[in-house]
N, C-alpha and C positions, 0 to 999 in steps of 0.2 A: 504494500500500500504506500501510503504517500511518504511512510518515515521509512519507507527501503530505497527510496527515489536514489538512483544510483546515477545519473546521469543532471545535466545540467540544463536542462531544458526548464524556461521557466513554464508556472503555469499560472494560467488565470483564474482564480478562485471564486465563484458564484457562489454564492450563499442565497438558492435560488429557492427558499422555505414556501416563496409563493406560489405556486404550481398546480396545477390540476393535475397529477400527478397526484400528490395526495388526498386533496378533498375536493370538492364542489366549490367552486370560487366565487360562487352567491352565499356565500357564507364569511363575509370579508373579514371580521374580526378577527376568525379563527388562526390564519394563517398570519394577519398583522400581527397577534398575540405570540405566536411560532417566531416569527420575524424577531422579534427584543432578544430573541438569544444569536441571531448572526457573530454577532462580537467573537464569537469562539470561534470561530474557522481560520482566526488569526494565529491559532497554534499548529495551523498545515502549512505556515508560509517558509519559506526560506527567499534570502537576497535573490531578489531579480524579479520575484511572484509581485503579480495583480491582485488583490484582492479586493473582489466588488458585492458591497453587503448595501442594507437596505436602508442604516441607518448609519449616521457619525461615531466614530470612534472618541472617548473620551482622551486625552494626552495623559492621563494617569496612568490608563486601563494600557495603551499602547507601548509608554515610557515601562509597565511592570512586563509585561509580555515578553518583549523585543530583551528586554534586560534580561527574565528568564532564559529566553532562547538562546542568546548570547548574540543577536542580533543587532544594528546598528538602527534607529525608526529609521533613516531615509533609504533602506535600503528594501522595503517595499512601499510600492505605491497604493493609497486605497481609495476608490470610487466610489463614489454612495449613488446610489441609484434610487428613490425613495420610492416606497410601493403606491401603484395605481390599484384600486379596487378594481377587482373582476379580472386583472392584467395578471398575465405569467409575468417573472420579475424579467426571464430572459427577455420577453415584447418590452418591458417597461424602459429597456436599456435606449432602442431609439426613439420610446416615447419620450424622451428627455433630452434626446438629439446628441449623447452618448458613442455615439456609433463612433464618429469620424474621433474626438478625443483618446479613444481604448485604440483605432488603428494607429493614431499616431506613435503611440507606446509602444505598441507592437513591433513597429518600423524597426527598432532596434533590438529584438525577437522573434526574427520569422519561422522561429520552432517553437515559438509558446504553442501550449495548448491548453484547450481547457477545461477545467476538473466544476463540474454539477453538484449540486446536494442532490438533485432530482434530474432524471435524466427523460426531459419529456422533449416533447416535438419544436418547441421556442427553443428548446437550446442548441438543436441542429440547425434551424435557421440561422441564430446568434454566433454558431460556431461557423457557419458558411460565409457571413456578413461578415467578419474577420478575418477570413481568411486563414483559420488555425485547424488543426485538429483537435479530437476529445480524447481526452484522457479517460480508460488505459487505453485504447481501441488504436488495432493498425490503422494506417492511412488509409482513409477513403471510409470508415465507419465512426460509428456504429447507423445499420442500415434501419431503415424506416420501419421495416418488420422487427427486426430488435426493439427501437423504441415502444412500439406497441405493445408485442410483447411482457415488456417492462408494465405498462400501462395495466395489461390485463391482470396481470399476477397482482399489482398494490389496489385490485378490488379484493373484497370479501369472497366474492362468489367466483371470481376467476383461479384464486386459491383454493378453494375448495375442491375445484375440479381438477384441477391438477394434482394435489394432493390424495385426494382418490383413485388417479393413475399410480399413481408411484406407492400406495398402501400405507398411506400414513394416518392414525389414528386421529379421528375428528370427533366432536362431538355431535351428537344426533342433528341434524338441523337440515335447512330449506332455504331456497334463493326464490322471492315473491320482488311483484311491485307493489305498488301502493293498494289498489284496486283489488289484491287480494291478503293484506297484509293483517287486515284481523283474522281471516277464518283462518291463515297460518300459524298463525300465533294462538288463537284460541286450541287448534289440534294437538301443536307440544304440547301446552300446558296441561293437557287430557293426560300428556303420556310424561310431564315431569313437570316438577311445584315451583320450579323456578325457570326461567329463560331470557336468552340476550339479545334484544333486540338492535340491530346496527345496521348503517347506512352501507350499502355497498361500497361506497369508497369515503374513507375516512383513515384520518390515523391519529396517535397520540390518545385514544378514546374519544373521541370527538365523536357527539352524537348517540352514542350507546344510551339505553335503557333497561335497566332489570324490571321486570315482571314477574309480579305472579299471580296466583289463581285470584287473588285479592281485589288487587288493583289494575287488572289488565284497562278498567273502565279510564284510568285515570291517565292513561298514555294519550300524546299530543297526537293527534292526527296529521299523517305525513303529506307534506304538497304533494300534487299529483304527478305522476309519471315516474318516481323516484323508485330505483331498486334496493330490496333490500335483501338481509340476511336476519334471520330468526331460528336460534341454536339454544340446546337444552345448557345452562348453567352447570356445570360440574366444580363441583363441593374441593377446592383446592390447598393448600396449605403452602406453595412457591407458584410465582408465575415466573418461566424461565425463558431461556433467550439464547441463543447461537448463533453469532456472527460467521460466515461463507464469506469466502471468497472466490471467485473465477479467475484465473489466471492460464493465458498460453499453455502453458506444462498442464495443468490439472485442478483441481479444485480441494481447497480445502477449510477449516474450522479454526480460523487465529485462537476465537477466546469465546469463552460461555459464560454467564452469568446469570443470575438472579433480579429480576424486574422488582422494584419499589413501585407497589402501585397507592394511588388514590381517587376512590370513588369511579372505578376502573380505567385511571387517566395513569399514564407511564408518569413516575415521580422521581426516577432515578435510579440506579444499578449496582450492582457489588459483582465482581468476577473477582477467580473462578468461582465454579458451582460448588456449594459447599454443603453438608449435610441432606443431600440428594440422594439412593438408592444409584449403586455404582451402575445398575444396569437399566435407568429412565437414564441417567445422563450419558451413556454409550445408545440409545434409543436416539435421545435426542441431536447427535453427531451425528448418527445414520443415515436418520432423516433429513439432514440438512446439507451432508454430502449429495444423497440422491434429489432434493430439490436443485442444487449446485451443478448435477451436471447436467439434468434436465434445461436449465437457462444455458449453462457453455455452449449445450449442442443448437439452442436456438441462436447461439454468438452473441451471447451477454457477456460482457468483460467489467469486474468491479465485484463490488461487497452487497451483501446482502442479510438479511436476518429471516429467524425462523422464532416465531416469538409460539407459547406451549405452557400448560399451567399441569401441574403434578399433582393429583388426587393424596389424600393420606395413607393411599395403600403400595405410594407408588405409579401408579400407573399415568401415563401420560396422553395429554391430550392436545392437539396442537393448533391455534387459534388463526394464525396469520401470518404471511411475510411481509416485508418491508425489502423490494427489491431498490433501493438505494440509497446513500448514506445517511444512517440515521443518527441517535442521539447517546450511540456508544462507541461508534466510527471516531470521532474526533479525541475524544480519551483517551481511547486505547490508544490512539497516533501518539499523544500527548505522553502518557507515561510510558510507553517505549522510546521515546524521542530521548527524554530526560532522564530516566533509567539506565537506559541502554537493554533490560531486559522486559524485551515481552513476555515474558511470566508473572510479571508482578504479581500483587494483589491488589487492585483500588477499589475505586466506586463513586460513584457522585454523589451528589443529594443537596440541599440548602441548608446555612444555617443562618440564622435572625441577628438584624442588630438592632439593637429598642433602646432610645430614641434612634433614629434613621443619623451616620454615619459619610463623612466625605470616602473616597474610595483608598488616597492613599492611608489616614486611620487608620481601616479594616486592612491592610495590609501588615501594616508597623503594629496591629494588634496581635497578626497571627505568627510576626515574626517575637516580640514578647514575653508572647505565650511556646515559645519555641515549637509551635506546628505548622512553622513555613518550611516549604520543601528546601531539603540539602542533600547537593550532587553525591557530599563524602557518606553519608547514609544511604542515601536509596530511597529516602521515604521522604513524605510530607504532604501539605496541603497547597492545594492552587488555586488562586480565584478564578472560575474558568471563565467568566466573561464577566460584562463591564458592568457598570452601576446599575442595580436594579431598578424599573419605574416606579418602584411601590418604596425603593429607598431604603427598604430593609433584609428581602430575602436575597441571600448572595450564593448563588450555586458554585458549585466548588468542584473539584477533582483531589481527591485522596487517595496516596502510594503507599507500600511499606512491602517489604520482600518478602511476608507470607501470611497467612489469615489474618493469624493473634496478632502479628504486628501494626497489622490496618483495623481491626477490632479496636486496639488500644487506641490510635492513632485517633479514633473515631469519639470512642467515648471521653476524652482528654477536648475534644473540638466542642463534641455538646456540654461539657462543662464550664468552657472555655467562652461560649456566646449562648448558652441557653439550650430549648428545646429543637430539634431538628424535622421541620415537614416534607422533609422529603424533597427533590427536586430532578433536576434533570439537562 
């Protein structure tokens, strides 16, 4: 991935969170809300990289970053591109007359290429309008059927089907539109006392409803035409996660983890998988190879996720993928970058500052409290992106070379600033 980058070719970094690709983009907030965490794509940069995010970078937030990395700031360039409602960020680029200013940059890299968070049909246009290629992808890809591709797997129901091919265990469910979306949901709930109701394309939990035999009356009635998925609730105690990759040579499993959820919203992660049943978590690597070569042989090049929740008998069930860089993509970069060993152990999550905090503070607080990260360790704490809008919750990235080390590491931080809700 981007921290094996063995060659010198710069890239242009999108931090493209606004995409139909993930959700319905009549849903404007959702993805504007996604958008406040751009700031972290600034730890995939190295000297020479573009990186074009949606909003301003703070000179605190940039000045601790570039210092971590051991980076100079002028030695990348960043673009802001501010999001248009209902716009892919890639279209937003020459809604803001962008175009010509990124090729001028270029001029002096005509082997830049460039690296997507979301790899949808704006960004091939955006990458053709430049004149570059897309990262990882030979010259002259990734082709329009790949995109798509891409496209069908990050629905609900396009996974499903796939996953059915390749015998991966699901949970009981159905793919409805609207127009038949209660007798669907009325029938589970016939045959189980709880159930998930979701948007065909969504992510981050966006959209989700739990039902049950209760309250089925009390669910929003969906606009029309909208597809959905409606699957039986299975009784869980981990929701887990395995990051894929596609590369040339073959496909493989960087790192697995443990999902921090709330209110069934991704809230941030802990890798490896840890007090798991050694043989759901060789389950869940299986299955995430064989989705992995499944997209290779369609010519998907890049990371992917296989996200799965573990019943308490063990057994596994596997909810969705996320065919492009998601919100454990950049950490993982992040603590191999500064580590040097992809083994670590981290994890994300938030923790609180009350009253609300300047950014350098919160930094000279966690250095202190001696849980800023140090290279001669191995371990520590990172602020992983820039000043929150609410001013107080500060998502973080957390190392230490093995479980207990990042347990402690963890519990020292919530004592350190208070209670921890989770993040991502």
């Amino acid at each position: 991935m981007v921290a094996a980058r063995e060659d010198s070719r710069p890239l242009v970094i999108l931090a493209n969170f606004v995409s139909p690709l993930t959700v319905d983009l009549r849903a404007a907030s959702v993805p504007r809300r996604w958008s406040e965490q751009a700031p972290r794509k600034i730890w995939l940069t190295r000297p020479g990289d573009v990186l074009v995010v949606p909003l301003p970078l703070s000179e605190s937030f940039r000045r601790y970053a570039f210092g971590r990395l051991g980076m100079s700031e002028d030695s990348v360039t960043v673009v802001t591109v501010p999001d248009i409602p209902r716009v892919p960020m890639a279209e937003a680029v020459a809604a803001h007359g962008l175009l010509e200013p990124l090729r001028a940059l270029l001029r002096e890299s005509p082997d830049a290429r460039l690296l997507p968070t979301a790899l949808d049909e704006a960004c091939l246009a955006l990458a053709a309008d430049l004149g570059i290629g897309i990262e990882p992808y030979p010259a002259g890809g990734p082709s329009l059927r790949v995109v798509r591709t891409v496209a069908d797997l990050n629905t609900k129901s396009g996974f499903r089907a796939i996953a059915t091919r390749l015998g991966i265990r699901l949970p009981d469910g159905v793919v409805c539109t609207s127009a038949n979306l209660a007798r669907a949901t009325d029938e589970l709930l016939a045959a189980w006392k709880r159930v998930v109701v979701k948007p065909d394309r969504s992510a981050g939990g966006h959209g989700l409803r739990f039902v049950t035999r209760d309250d089925r009356a009390a669910a929003t009635p969906p606009a029309a035409g909208e597809r959905w998925v409606v699957e039986q609730y299975v009784d869980h105690n981990r929701a887990v996660s395995a990051q894929g990759y596609c590369a040339p040579d073959g496909v493989s499993v960087p790192f697995d983890g443990e999902m921090r959820m709330s209110g069934g919203s991704f809230a941030g992660y802990r890798s490896p998988l840890h007090d798991v049943p050694d043989v759901a978590r060789a389950e869940l690597a299986t299955w995430t190879l064989a989705l992995g070569r499944h997209l290779a042989a369609e010519g998907y090049r890049g990371p992917f996720s296989l996200d799965a929740v573990c019943a308490p008998n063990g057994t596994l069930h596997a909810l969705e993928c996320n065919v492009r860089r998601t919100a454990t993509t950049t950490p993982h970069v992040l603590v191999t970058r500064l580590t040097g060993n992809p083994a670590s152990a981290w994890s994300t999550g938030t923790f609180r500052t009350d009253p609300p905090r300047p950014f350098d503070a919160v930094a000279e607080r966690l250095i202190a409290a001696r849980l800023h990260f140090r290279p001669e360790a191995g371990q520590g704490v990172i602020i992983y992106t820039d000043r929150p809008v609410d001013g107080v919750g500060w998502r973080y990235v957390a190392m230490a070379p093995d479980h207990d080390g990042l347990t402690e590491l963890e519990t020292r931080l919530t004592a350190a600033f208070g209670g921890d809700d989770g993040g991502g």
